[in-house]
Structures are given as structure tokens and as C-alpha cells.
N, C-alpha and C positions, 0 to 999 in steps of 0.2 A: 538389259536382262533383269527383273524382277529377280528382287533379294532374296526368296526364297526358292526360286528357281537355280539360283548360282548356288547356294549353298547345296542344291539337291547334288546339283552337276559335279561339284567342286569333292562333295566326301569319298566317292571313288576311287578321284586322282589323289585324295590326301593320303589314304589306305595305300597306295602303289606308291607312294613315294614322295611327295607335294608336301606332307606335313614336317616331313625329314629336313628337307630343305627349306622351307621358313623354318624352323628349328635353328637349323646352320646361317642361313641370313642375320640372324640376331644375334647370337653366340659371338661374347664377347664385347659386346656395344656397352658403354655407361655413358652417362649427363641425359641429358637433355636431348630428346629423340622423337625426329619430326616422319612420321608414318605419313607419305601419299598413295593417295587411291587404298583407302584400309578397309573399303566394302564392307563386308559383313564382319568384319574382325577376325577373321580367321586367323591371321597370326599375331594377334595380341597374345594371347597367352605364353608365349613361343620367349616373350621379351625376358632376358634375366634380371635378377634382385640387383645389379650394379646398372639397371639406368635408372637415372636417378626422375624422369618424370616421361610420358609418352603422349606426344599432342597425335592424334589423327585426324587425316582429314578427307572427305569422299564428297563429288559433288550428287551424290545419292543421297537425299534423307532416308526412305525406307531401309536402302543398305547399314546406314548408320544407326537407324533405331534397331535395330537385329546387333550390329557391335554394341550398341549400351547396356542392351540388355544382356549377351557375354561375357562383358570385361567391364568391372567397375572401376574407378580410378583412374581412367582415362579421360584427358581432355579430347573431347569430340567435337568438328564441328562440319558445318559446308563448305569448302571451298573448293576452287578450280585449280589444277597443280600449274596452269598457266600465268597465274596472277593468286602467288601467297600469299594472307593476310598478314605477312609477318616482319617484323625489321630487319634490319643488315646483319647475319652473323648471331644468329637466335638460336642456333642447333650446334650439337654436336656431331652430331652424324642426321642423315636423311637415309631412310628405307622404302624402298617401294618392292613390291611382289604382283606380277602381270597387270600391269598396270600401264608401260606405257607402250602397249599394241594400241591400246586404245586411245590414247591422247592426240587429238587433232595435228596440234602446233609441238611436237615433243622438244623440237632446237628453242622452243619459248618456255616449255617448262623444266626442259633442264636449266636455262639460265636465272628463272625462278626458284630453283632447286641450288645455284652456285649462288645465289645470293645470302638465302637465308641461315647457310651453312657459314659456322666460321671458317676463317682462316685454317687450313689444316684438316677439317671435318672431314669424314666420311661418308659416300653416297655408296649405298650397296642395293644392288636391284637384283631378281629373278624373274625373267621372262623367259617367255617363249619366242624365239627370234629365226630371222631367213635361214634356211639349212643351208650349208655350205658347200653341200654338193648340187650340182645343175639341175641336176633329174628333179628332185623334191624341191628345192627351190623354183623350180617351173610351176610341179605341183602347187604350192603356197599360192604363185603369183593368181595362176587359172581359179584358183580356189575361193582367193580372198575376196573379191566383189559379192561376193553368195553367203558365205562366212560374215563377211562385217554388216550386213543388210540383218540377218539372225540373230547376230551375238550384240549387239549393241554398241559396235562399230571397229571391234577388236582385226587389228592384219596381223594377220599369221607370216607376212615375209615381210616385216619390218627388220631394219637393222643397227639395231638399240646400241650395240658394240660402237661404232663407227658415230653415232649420235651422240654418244657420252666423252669419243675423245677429243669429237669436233667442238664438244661445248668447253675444252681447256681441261678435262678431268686430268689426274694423274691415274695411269689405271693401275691396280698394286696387285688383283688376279681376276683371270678368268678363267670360267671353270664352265668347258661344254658340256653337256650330257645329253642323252636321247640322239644321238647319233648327229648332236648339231645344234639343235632345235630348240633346244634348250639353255638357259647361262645363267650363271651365277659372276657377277660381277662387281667386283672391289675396287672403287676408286676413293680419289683425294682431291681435296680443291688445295688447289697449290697456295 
């Protein structure tokens, strides 16, 4: 999805409630804070004065030229969240925001994501994930082949919860909203 296209898409959900929640995704984070899939930078601004530096990373250039020009002060760069350009234990916490509906290999980029994180860090994500009830979870599934061919490859019935515990997280909360469909999710690399 072209960068100014998402950003068109994105400011409605922000106004409904989206901004709220990246808001609450960062609140509270300091050190050293590794943002994947940071698109157009929508939640940079969101970050508090106690982290103390914010690397993001999008494998979008056009997305990322639209966050530099947003948020200065940020390291920006290209990368795939599947293969991080980073050492053992570089972050203090890892953020991501609907980011990985879209990720191919997600059991490969979380474990890219349990790497770069210390011992102890913090991985906090907000996506959009499989409802838990039958009926709309069907909906999702009939949905998604049509949806991910439009949206630039996003599945609306992924189930990110189950993908985070299976990578070893410790999970510390989850937080459903939209009737399911939505999470706010707090974990720990042990």
C-alpha cells in the first residue's frame, strides 16, 4: 500500500481510537527502543522523554521517507523484521503496531525480534488479530485472500497471541478490544 495512501486510510482509525492506543503501546518504555514495521511513523510521536533513543525500521523506503520527514531524531533505516540488522541483546524493549498481519514468516520474525531484545526486554505489539468467535472468524478467513491481494499482503485472521507464546515470550497482558479483533499485547523475553 503506498505511503500516502495508508496514512490517508490510517487518520480515521486514529480519530476512532488507533492514536489512543499507540499512545498506551509506548507509555511507560525507556533505554533503547527498537520500533518494527514503523511505516509512516505514526506512532513516533506517541514515544515518552524516558526512552532514551528510538531505532525504526520499515522495509518501505517511501513509508520511511514520510516518518523522517515527521519525527526527527530517529534512527531510520530499511530492514525486514525477519532478518534484523542488529546484535544479540541491543534493545530494551521491541514495539511493533499492525505490523505483523503482514509479515510472511512471523515465527522467523519474532525470533529475530527475541534476539535483539535483551535478556528481560520487552516486546509490545498492537494488531489486529483472528476474532474469537466462529461466525467472524470465518468472516476473516473468506475475507483474507481478497484483503491481502489489496492491502499489501495484511491477514485479518492471523493469530499473533499464539505466535508470540509459541516464540518463548512471557506474556505479562493482554488486552482484547473490538469485540476480539483487536490486542494489545505485553510480553517478556525470559
Amino acid at each position: 500500500m503506498r505511503a500516502l495512501a495508508y496514512d490517508a486510510l490510517m487518520a480515521p482509525l486514529g480519530w476512532a481510537g488507533l492514536n489512543a492506543a499507540r499512545r498506551q503501546l509506548v507509555e511507560g518504555l525507556s533505554g533503547k527502543v527498537l520500533e518494527v514495521g514503523a511505516g509512516t511513523g505514526l506512532a513516533l510521536a506517541a514515544y515518552p522523554s524516558t526512552v532514551a533513543s528510538v531505532t525504526a525500521v520499515d522495509v518501505d523506503l517511501e513509508a520511511l521517507a514520510r516518518a523522517r520527514a515527521r519525527k526527527s531524531g530517529v534512527a531510520l533505516l530499511q530492514a525486514d523484521a525477519q532478518a534484523l540488522p542488529f546484535t544479540d541483546g541491543s534493545f530494551d524493549a521491541v514495539v511493533s503496531s499492525l505490523v505483523f498481519c503482514c509479515v510472511d514468516a512471523p515465527a522467523t520474525a519474532l525470533a529475530e525480534v527475541m534476539r535483539v531484545l535483551r535478556p528481560g526486554g520487552e516486546l509490545r505489539l498492537l494488531e489486529h488479530v483472528r476474532a474469537p468467535s466462529r461466525a467472524l472468524a470465518t468472516a476473516q478467513d473468506l475475507l483474507t485472500p481478497a484483503w491481502r491481494r489489496l492491502s499489501g499482503g495484511c491477514r485479518l485472521n492471523r493469530d499473533t497471541f499464539r505466535l508470540v507464546e509459541s516464540a518463548g515470550f512471557r506474556v505479562l497482558r493482554r488486552e482484547q478490544r473490538l469485540g476480539g479483533v483487536g490486542e494489545l499485547i505485553f510480553a517478556r523475553r525470559p
